[in-house]
C-alpha positions in Angstrom: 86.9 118.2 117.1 85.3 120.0 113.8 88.7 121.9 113.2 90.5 118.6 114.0 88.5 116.5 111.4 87.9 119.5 108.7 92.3 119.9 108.6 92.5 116.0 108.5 90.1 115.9 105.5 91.8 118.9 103.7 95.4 117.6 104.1 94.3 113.7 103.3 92.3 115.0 99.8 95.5 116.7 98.8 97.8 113.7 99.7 96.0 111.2 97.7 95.5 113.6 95.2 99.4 113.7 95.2 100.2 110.3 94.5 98.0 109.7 91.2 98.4 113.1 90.1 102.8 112.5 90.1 102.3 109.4 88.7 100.5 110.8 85.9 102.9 113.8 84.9 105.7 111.2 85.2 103.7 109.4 83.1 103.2 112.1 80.7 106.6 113.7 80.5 108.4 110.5 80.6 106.2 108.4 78.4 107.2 105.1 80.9 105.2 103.5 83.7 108.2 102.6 85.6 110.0 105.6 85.7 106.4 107.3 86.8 106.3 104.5 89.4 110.0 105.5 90.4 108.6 108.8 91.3 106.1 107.9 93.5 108.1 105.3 95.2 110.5 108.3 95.9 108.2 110.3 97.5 106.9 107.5 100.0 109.9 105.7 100.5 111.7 108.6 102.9 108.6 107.9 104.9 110.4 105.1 106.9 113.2 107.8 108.2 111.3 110.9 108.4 108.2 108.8 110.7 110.1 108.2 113.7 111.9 111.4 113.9 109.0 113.1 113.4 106.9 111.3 116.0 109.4 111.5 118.4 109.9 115.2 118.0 106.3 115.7 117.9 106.0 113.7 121.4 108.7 116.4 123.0 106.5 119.7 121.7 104.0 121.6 124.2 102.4 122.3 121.3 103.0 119.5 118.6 100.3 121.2 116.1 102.7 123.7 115.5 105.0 121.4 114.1 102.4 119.4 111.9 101.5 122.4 110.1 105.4 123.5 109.4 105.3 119.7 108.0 102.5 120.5 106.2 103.7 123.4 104.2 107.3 121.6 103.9 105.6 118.8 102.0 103.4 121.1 99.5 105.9 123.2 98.5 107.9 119.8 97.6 105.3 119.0 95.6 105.4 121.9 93.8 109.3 122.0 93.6 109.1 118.3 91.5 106.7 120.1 89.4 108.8 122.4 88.3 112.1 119.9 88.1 110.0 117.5 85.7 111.1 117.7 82.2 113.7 120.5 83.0 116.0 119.0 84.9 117.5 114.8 84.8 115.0 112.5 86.3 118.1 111.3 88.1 117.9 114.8 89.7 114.2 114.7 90.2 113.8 111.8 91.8 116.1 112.7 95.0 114.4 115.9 95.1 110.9 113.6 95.7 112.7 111.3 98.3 113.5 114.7 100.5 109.8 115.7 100.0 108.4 112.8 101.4 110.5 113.1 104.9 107.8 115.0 106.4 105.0 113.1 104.4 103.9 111.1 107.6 102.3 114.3 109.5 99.1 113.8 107.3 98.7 110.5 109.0 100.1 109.2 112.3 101.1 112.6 112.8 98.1 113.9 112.9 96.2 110.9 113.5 98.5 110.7 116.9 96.5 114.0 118.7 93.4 112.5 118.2 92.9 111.4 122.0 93.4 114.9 123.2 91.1 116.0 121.1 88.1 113.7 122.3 87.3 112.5 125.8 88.5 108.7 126.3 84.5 107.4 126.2 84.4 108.8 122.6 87.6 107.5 121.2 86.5 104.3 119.6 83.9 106.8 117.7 86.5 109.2 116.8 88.5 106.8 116.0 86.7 105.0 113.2 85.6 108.5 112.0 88.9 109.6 111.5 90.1 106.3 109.9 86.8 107.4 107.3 88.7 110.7 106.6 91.4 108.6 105.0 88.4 107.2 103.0 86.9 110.5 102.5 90.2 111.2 100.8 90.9 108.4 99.0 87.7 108.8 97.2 87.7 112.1 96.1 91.4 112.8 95.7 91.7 110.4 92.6 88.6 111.3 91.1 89.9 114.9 91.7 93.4 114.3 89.9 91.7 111.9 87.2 89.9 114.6 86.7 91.6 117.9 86.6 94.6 115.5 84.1 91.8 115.2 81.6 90.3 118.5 81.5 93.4 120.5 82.5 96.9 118.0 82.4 98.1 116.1 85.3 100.8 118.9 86.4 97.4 120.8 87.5 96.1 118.2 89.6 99.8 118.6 91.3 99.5 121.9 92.0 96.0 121.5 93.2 96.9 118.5 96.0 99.7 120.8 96.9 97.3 123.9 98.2 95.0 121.6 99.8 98.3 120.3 101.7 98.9 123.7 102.5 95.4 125.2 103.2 95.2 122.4 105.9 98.4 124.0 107.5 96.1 126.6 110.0 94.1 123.4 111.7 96.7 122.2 112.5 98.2 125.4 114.1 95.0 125.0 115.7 95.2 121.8 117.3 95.3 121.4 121.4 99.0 122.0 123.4 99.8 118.9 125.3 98.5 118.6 128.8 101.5 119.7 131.1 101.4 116.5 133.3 101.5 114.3 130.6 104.9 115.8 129.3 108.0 114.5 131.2 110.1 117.2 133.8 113.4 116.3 132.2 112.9 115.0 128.6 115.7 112.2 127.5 117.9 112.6 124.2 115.7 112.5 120.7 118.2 109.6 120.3 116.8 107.7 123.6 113.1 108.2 122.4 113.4 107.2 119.1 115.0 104.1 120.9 112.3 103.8 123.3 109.6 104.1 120.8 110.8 101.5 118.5 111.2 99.2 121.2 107.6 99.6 122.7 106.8 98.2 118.6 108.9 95.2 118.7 108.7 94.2 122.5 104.7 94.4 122.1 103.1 91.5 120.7 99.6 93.1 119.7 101.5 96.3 118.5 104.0 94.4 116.6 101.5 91.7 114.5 98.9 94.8 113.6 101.8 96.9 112.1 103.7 93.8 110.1 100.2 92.8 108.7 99.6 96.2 107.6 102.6 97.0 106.3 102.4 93.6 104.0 99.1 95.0 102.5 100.4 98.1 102.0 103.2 97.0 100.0 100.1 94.9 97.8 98.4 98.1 97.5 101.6 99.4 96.1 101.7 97.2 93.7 98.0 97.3 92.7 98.4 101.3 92.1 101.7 101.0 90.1 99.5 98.8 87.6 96.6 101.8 87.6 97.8 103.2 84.6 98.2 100.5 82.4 95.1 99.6 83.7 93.2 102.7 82.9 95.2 102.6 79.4 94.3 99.2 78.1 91.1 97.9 79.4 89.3 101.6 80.5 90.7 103.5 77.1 92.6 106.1 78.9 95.3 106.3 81.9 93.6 109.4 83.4 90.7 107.2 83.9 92.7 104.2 85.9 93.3 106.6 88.7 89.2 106.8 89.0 89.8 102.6 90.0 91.2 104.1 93.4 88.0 105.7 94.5 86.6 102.6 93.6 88.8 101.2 96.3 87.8 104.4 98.5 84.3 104.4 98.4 83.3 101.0 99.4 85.9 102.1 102.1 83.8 104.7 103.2 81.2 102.6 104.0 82.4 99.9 105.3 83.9 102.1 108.1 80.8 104.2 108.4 79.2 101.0 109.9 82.2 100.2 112.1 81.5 104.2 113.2 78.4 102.7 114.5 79.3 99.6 115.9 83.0 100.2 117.1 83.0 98.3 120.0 81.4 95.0 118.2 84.5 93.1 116.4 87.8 92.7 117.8 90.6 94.5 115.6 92.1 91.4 115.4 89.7 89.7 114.0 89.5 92.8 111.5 93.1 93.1 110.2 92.6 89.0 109.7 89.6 89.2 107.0 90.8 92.6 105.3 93.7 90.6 104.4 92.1 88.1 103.0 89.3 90.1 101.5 92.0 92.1 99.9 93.9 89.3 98.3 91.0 87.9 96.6 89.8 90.9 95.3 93.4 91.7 93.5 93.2 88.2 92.1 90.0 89.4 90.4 91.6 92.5 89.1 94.1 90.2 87.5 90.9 88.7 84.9 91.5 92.3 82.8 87.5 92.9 82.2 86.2 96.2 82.7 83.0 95.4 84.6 85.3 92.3 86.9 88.1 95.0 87.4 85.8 97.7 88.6 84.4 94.9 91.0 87.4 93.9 92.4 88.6 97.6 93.1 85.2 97.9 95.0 85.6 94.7 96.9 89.6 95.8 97.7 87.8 98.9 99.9 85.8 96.4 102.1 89.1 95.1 103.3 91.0 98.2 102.9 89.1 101.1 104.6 88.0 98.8 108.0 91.6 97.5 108.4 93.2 100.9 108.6 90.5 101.5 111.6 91.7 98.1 113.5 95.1 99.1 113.2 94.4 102.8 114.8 92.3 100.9 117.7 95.4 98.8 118.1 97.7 101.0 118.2 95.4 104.2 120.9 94.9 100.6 122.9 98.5 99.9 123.5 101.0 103.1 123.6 101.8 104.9 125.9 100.8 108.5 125.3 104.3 109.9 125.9 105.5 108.0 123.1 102.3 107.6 121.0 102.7 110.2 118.2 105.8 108.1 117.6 104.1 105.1 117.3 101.6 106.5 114.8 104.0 108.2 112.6 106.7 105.3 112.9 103.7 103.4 111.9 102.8 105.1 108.9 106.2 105.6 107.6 106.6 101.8 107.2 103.2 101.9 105.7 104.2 104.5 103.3 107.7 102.5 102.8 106.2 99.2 102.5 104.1 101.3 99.7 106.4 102.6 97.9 108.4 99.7 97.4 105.4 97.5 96.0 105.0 100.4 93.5 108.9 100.6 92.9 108.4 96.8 92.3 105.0 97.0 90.3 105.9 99.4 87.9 108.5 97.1 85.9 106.6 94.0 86.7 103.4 95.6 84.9 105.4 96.5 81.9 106.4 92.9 81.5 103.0 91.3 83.0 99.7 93.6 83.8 98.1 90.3 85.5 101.2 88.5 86.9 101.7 91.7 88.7 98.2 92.0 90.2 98.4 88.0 91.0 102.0 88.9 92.8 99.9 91.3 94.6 97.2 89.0 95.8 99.4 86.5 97.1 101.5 89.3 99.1 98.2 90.3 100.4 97.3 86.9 101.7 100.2 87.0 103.1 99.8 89.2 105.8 97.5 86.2 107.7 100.8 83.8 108.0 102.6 87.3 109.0 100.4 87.6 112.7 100.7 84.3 113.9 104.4 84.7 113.1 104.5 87.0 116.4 103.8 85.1 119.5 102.1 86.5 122.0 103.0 87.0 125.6 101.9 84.6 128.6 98.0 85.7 129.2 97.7 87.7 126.3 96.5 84.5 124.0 94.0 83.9 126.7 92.6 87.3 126.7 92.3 87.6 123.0 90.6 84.6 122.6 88.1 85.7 124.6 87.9 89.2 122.9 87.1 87.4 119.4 84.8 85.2 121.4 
């Protein structure tokens, strides 16, 4: 469990130290917020192709760590590969290059997120569970700071490097990780082809799974959004863009300790009831970012978190609660690479919007947030199933 939480933290610090650490070399070689939000979005879009097929190999694999930590490595030394494209070769050039580096980007998530019940007995995996989802906040507080950081003291392109060894120093825990109980794994595995189609349909045909991953994915694309605007923020009402990436662990810490008290209470509030308020708590806080005041901005990035960090560990009781564990690393990495899609296009979309309208794109952002309410009742649920959770939010 310590090597399994210590590679989580390790990877997750260097992946969010990825995102605003790209965004500000684009920024600085390019000199344009949307063609800096361009390369972010081409780094998280490929998420949506390489999840699945990832999962779905990882869910064939006696030992699936193995596999996470080739990821792993894959995914660093992309990192450093659009480093090195930037400003020597066309942006139209670099660009593809980050699309192919974000294939194996959802192994720092679902991916790895996905072992988590072998690693912990069954009575201790609503603990684990909202400690892990606090590694993502562990990350998402310290990898901005970290890249905001090492771009003002030593430029941006050495906070990419930096987020690219902590990707790749992560690589031996997950080496590390525990093979696949032999019982568990089928006698005659079906075509990759049959359980990427089985995995997919255990997401649409399940209700619960189904409304938890189309609410999430509605926020993420919000959050996009929001982080596309970070530089512009940190350039006109903080006095610097290295400074808007500091808004994020904002965001992060409040995050942090909002799921530090679901850690001790995970049993109490029904994820549904959860992914609900986040949504809503989220929404309202990006309408406050939209007032462009420094101390009302940093208040709204800290009120984003409460929804934020506690929604992420609703969604992973949702999903350990309904797959099926021969098809659950699927589930969490088809999961996250619709996050990471639904990310990168809110960013894709931000980034131009914020160049025309700084607060009509964080209003955009709060409605599409709100949003994600409409989006669960838009999923029926099955016969019984209303009944029963009804009387889990009772």
């Amino acid at each position: 469990m310590a090597c399994y939480f210590a590679g989580a933290v390790v990877a997750r610090v260097g992946d969010e130290m990825s995102g605003p650490a790209l965004m500000l070399t684009g920024y600085a070689v390019t000199g344009s917020a949307s063609e800096a939000s361009a390369l972010l979005a081409g780094i998280t879009v490929a998420a949506a192709a390489g999840g699945p097929v990832l999962g779905a190999v990882l869910d064939r694999q006696r030992r699936p760590g193995r596999l996470l930590a080739a990821a792993l490595v894959l995914y660093a030394t992309g990192l450093v590969v659009i480093l090195l494209a930037l400003g020597r070769l066309p942006f139209t050039v670099t660009v593809p290059i980050a699309v192919l580096t974000g294939l194996p980007g959802p192994a720092l998530s679902g991916g790895w997120t996905g072992q988590l019940p072998r690693v912990v007995p069954g009575d201790r995996l609503p603990r684990a569970n909202a400690l892990d989802a606090m590694t993502f906040g562990m990350a998402s507080l310290s990898g901005p700071v970290l890249a905001g950081g090492l771009a003002e003291v030593s430029g941006a392109s050495t906070a990419v490097v930096a987020s690219a060894a902590l990707i790749g120093c992560a690589a031996p825990a997950a080496w590390a990780l525990p093979a696949r109980c032999a019982r568990v794994r089928r006698a005659q595995p079906g075509s990759l082809i049959g359980d990427l189609a089985a995995g997919t349909r255990v997401i649409v045909r399940n209700p619960r799974l189904a409304r938890a991953t189309l609410a999430s994915v509605v926020c993420c694309a919000a959050q996009g959004m929001l982080t596309a605007c970070v530089p512009l923020l940190g350039e006109r009402v903080l006095g610097g863009a290295g400074r808007g990436a500091l808004l994020l662990s904002c965001t992060a810490g409040t995050a942090l300790v909002a799921n530090a008290v679901l850690a001790r209470f995970p049993q109490h509030i029904a994820p549904e009831s959860i992914i609900r308020a986040a949504a809503l708590i989220q929404g309202g806080a990006f309408a406050l970012a939209a007032t462009g005041r420094p101390a009302v901005l940093v208040l709204a990035l800290l009120l984003a978190g409460i929804g934020e960090g506690p929604q992420l560990t609703a969604l992973f009781a949702v999903r350990h609660r309904e797959a099926p564990d021969r098809l659950r690393s699927q589930i969490f990495t088809t999961g996250a690479g619709l996050k990471v899609t639904a990310f990168a296009a809110g960013a894709a979309i931000g980034g131009p919007l914020a160049t025309w309208s700084l607060p009509g794109t964080l209003a955009a952002a709060a409605a599409l947030a709100a949003c994600a309410v409409p989006v669960l009742f838009a999923v029926p649920l099955r016969a019984g199933e209303a009944a029963e959770e009804s009387s889990r939010l009772d």
